[in-house]
N, C-alpha and C positions, 0 to 999 in steps of 0.2 A: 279716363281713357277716351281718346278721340274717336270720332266715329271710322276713322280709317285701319285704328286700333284694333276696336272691336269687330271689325269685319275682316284683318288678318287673322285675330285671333280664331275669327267664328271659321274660317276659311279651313285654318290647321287642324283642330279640330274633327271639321267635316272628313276632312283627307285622311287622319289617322284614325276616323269610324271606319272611312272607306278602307284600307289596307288591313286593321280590324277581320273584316266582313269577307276579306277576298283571302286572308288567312284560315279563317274558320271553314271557308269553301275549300280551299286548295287539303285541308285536316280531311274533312269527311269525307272526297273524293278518293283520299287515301283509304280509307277507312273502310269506304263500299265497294274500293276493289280490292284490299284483304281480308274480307266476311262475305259468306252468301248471303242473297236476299233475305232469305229464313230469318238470318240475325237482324240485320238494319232497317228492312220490309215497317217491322211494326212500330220501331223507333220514329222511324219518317213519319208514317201515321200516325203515330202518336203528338208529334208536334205540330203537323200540319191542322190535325182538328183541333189544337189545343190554339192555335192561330185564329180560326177561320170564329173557334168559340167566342175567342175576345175581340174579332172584328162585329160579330151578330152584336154584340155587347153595344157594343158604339151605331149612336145613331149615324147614319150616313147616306146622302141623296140617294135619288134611285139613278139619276146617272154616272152616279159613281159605284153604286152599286152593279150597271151594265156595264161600267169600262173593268170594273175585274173579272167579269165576268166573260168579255171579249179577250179581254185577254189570256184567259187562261184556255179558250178555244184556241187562240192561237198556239198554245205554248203541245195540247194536247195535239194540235194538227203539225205541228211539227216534230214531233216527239215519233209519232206513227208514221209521218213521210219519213222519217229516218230510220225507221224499223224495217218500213219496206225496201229501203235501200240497202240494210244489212243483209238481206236476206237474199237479193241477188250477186 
């Protein structure tokens, strides 16, 4: 296999993880607006620590450790600007 080969190949791949990934999103957003919080609440959290467990797992810099950490400031700070926005 050429290396032009293997980097269409590596390419297709990537794309059918990504359409994957954006199916499984497009599934649960179904999913959490036919179920109360009650139901899906502890599931999310359940997998979110079960994430965050296997990332502690793995060694990782510490400024890779502050870029998720930045980033999920961000995700929390726009999560809440849009809550304030609902509300007006």
């Amino acid at each position: 296999m050429s290396d032009s080969n293997a980097r269409e190949h590596l390419d297709a791949k990537h794309e059918r993880n990504r359409e994957q990934r954006i199916e499984g999103i497009k599934r649960w957003v179904k999913y959490i607006e036919s179920e109360p919080p009650e139901t899906w609440g502890p599931q999310q959290n359940a997998v979110v620590n079960d994430q965050l467990d296997a990332a502690k797992s793995v060694r990782t810099s510490a400024a890779h450790q502050q870029h998720v950490k930045d980033v999920a400031a961000e995700i929390i700070e726009v999560r809440d600007g849009s809550n304030d926005n609902d509300s007006n």
